[in-house]
C-alpha positions as CSV (number, residue, x, y, z in Angstrom):
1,X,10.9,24.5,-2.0
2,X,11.5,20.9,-2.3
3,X,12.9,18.7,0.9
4,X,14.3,15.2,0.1
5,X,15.3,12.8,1.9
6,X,14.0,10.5,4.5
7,X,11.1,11.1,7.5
8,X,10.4,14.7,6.7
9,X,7.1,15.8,8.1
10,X,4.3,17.8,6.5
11,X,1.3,19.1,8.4
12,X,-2.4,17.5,6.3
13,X,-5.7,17.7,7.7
14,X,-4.4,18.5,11.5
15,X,-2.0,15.7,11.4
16,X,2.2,15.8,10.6
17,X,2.3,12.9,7.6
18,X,6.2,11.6,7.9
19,X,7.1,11.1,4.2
20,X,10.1,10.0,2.2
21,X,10.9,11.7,-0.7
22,X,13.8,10.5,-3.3
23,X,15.1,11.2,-7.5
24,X,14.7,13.7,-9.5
25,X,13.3,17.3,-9.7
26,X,10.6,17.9,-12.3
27,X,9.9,14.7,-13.2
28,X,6.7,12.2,-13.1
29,X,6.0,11.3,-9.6
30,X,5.7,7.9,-8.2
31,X,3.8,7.7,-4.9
32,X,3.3,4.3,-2.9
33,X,1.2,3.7,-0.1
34,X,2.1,0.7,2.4
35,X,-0.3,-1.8,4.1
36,X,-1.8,-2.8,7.5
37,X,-0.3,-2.2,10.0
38,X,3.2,-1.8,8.1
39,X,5.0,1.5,7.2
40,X,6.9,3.3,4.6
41,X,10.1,1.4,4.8
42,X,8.3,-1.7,3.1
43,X,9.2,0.4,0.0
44,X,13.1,1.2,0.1
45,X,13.8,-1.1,-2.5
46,X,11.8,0.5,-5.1
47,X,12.4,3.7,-4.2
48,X,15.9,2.7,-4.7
49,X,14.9,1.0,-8.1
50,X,13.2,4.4,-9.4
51,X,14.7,7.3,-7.9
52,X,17.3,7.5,-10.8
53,X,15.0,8.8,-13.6
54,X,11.7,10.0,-11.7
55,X,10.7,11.5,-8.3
56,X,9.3,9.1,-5.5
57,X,7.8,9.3,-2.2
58,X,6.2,6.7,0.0
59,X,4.6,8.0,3.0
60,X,3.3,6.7,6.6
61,X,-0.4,6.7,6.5
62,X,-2.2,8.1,9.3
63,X,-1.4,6.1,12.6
64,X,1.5,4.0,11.2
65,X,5.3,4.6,11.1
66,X,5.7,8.3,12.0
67,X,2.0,9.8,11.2
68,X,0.0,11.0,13.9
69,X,-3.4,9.0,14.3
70,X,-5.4,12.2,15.3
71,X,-8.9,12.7,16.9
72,X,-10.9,11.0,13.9
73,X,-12.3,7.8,13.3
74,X,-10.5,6.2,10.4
75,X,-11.4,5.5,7.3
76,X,-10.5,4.7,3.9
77,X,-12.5,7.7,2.7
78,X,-10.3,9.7,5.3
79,X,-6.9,7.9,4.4
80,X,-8.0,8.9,0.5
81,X,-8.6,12.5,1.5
82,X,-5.2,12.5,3.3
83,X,-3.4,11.3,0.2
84,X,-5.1,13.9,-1.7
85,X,-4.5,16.6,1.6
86,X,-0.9,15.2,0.6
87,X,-0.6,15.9,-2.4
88,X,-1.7,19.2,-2.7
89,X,0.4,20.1,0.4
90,X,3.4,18.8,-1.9
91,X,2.2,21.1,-4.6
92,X,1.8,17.6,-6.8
93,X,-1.1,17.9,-9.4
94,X,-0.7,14.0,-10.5
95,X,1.2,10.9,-10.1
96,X,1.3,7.4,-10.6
97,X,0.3,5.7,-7.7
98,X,0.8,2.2,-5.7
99,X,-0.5,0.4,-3.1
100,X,-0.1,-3.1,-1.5
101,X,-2.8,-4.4,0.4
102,X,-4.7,-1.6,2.6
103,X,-2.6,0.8,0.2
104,X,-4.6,-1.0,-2.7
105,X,-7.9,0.0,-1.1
106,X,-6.7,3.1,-0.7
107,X,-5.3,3.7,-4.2
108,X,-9.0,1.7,-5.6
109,X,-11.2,4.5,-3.8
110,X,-8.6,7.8,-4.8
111,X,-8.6,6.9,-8.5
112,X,-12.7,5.9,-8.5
113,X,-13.7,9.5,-7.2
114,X,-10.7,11.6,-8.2
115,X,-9.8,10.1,-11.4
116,X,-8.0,13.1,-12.7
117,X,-5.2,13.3,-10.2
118,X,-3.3,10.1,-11.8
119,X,-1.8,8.8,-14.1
120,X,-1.4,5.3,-13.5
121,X,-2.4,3.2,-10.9
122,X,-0.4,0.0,-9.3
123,X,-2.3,-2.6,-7.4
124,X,0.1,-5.0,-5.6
125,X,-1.7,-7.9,-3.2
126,X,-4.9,-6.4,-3.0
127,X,-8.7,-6.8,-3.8
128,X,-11.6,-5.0,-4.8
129,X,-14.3,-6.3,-2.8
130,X,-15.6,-5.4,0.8
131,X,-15.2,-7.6,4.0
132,X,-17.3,-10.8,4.6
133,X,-19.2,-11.3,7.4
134,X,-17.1,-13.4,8.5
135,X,-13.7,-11.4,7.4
136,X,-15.5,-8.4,9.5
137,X,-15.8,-10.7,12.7
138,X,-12.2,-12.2,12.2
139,X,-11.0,-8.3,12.7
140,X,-13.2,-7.7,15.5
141,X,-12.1,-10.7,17.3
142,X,-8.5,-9.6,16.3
143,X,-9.1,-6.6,18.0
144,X,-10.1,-8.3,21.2
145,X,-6.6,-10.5,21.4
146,X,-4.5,-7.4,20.9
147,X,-6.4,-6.1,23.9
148,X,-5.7,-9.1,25.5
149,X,-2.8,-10.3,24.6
150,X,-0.7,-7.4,22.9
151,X,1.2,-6.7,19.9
152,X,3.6,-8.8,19.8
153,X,1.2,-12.1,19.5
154,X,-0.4,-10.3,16.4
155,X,3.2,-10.0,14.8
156,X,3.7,-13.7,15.7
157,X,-0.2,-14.7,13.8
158,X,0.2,-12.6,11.1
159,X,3.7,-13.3,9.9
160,X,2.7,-16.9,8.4
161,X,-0.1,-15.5,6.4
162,X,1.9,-12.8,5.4
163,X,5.3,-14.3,3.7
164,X,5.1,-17.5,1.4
165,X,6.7,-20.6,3.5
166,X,9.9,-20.3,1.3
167,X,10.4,-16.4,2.6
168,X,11.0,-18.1,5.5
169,X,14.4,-19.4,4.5
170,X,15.1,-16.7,2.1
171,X,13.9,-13.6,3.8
172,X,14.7,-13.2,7.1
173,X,15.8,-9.9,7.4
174,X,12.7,-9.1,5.7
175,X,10.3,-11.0,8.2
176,X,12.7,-8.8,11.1
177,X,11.8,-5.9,9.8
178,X,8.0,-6.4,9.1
179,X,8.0,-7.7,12.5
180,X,9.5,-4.6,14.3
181,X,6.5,-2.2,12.0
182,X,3.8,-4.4,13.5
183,X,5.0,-4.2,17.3
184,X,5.8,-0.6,16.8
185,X,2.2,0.3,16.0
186,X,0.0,1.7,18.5
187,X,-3.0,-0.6,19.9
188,X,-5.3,2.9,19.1
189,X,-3.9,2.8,15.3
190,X,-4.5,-1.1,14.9
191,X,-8.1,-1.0,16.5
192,X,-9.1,2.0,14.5
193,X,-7.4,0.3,11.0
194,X,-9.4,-2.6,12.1
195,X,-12.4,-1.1,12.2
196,X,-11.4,1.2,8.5
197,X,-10.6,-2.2,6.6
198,X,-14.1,-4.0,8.0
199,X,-16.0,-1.1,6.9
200,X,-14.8,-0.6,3.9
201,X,-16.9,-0.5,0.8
202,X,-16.3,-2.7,-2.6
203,X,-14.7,-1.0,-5.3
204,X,-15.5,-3.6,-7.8
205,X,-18.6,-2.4,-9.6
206,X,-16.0,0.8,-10.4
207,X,-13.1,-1.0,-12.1
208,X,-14.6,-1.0,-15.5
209,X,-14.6,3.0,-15.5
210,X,-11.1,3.5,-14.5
211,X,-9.4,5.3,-18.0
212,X,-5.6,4.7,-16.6
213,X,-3.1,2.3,-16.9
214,X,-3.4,-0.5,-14.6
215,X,-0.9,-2.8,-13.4
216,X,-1.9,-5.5,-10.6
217,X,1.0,-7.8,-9.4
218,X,0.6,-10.4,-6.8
219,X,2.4,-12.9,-4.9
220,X,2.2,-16.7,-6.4
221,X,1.2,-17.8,-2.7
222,X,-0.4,-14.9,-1.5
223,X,-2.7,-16.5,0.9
224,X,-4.3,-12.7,2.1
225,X,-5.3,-11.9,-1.6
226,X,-4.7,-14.9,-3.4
227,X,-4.0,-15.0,-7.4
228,X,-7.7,-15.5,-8.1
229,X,-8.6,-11.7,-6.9
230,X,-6.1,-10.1,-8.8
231,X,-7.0,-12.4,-11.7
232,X,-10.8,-11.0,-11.1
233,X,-10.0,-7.3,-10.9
234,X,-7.7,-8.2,-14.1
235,X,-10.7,-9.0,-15.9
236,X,-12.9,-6.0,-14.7
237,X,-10.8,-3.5,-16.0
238,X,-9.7,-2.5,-20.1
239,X,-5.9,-1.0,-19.5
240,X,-4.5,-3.9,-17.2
241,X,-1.6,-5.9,-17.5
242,X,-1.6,-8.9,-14.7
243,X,1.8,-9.8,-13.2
244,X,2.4,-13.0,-10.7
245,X,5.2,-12.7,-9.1
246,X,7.2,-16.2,-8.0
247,X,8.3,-17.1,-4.6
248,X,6.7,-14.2,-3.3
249,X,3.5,-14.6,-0.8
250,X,1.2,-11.2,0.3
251,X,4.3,-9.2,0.7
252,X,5.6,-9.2,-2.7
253,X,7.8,-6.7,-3.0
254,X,9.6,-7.5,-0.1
255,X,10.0,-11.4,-0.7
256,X,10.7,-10.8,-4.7
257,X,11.8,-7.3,-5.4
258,X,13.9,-8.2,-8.3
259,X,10.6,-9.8,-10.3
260,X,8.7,-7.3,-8.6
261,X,10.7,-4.0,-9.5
262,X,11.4,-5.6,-13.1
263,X,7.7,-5.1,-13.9
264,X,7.1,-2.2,-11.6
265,X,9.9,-0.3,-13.8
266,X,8.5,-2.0,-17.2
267,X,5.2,-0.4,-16.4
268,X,6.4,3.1,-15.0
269,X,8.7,3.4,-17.9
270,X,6.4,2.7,-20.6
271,X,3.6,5.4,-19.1
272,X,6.4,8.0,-19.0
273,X,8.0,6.5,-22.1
274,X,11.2,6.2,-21.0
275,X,14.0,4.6,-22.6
């Protein structure tokens, strides 16, 4: 039986996942998967957008929001196999999926070695390739400043890099908000993400195989995953449509969601051919 409704909790792979779960019955399923070290709420506004004519669910990877971190080392192989641990819990054979950011990794690895449990795949301010040398020691060292420093001084360095200057003005409930998911993450869930996101492996050499729909969106001045990488995965792969999204930095659908969930929809719609 079907729960809706916000922070319900299912049991995957030894952990209770805290999942929101919104629209219709029977119909094509929408999930999105947030980024580091946000949470589930990032994506009210298009759950709101779609819950009228499908079913959608955005969920609290391990360690963040209102998922338990567990014993394990993380991963993005293990975030992928909770996903899937997920769905099946959720009795959900395929969906469209969406992730921004460490949710675009995420999403990337899923539909390269389980290709046949989607149906269309969103990539919002994301890449394809692995960490730098230098992007691997710029983690570490992050890792060391939340040990010695705390939370909140990660909140305060990564907001600026996050939101486009203007966002600033525009956005400030927004830049609240993404502020309180950062501090409210634990210090064991941000060193082990840390770790997951250096260790990572590039799924570049893998876009040209995926068979789906593809649409990759990302902010104008997105200074995280800048134009130029989605551009480059845009060119890697056949199905793709390319969307930039104005006056929006690395957090696009919070700092645009009207140009965001006006291609967001397009795309859903026209995969579902809906009206």
């Amino acid at each position: 039986m079907r729960q809706t409704g916000n922070n319900i909790n299912i049991t995957v792979n030894k952990i209770s996942v805290s999942y929101n779960d919104e629209g219709l019955n029977e119909a094509p399923v929408i999930i999105f998967i947030h980024g580091f070290p946000l949470n589930k709420s990032m994506w009210n506004k298009q759950v709101k957008a779609l819950k009228d004519n499908y079913r959608v669910i955005a969920y609290d990877i391990r360690g963040h929001g209102k998922t338990e971190v567990g014993t394990l080392a993380f991963s993005i192989d293990l975030f992928v196999k909770d996903l899937l641990g997920f769905m099946d819990a959720l009795k959900i054979e395929k969906t469209i999926i969406c992730g921004l950011s460490m949710g675009g990794y995420i999403a990337l690895n899923a539909i390269e070695n389980h290709p046949e449990r989607f149906t269309g795949l969103i990539l919002s301010d994301t890449n394809c390739t692995a960490d730098t040398a230098e992007a691997k020691e710029k983690r570490m060292n992050t890792i060391e400043s939340v040990k010695e420093n705390g939370v909140e001084k990660l909140a305060n360095d990564l907001l600026p890099n996050l939101f486009a200057p203007e966002s600033f003005k525009t956005s400030s409930e927004e830049i609240v908000a993404v502020k309180e998911m950062i501090v409210n993450t634990s210090k064991e869930s941000l060193y082990k993400s840390l770790n997951a996101l250096a260790n990572r492996k590039e799924t570049c050499s893998k876009l040209a195989e995926i068979k789906v729909p593809v649409l990759i969106l990302v902010g104008k001045e997105d200074k995280i995953t800048p134009p130029e990488a989605a551009k480059a995965m845009h060119e890697k792969i056949d199905i793709a449509l390319l969307s930039i999204i104005d006056q929006a930095g690395h957090l696009s659908n919070l700092e645009n969601p009207e140009g965001f969930n006006s291609q967001l929809k397009k795309f859903v719609d026209t995969i579902y051919q809906q009206k």
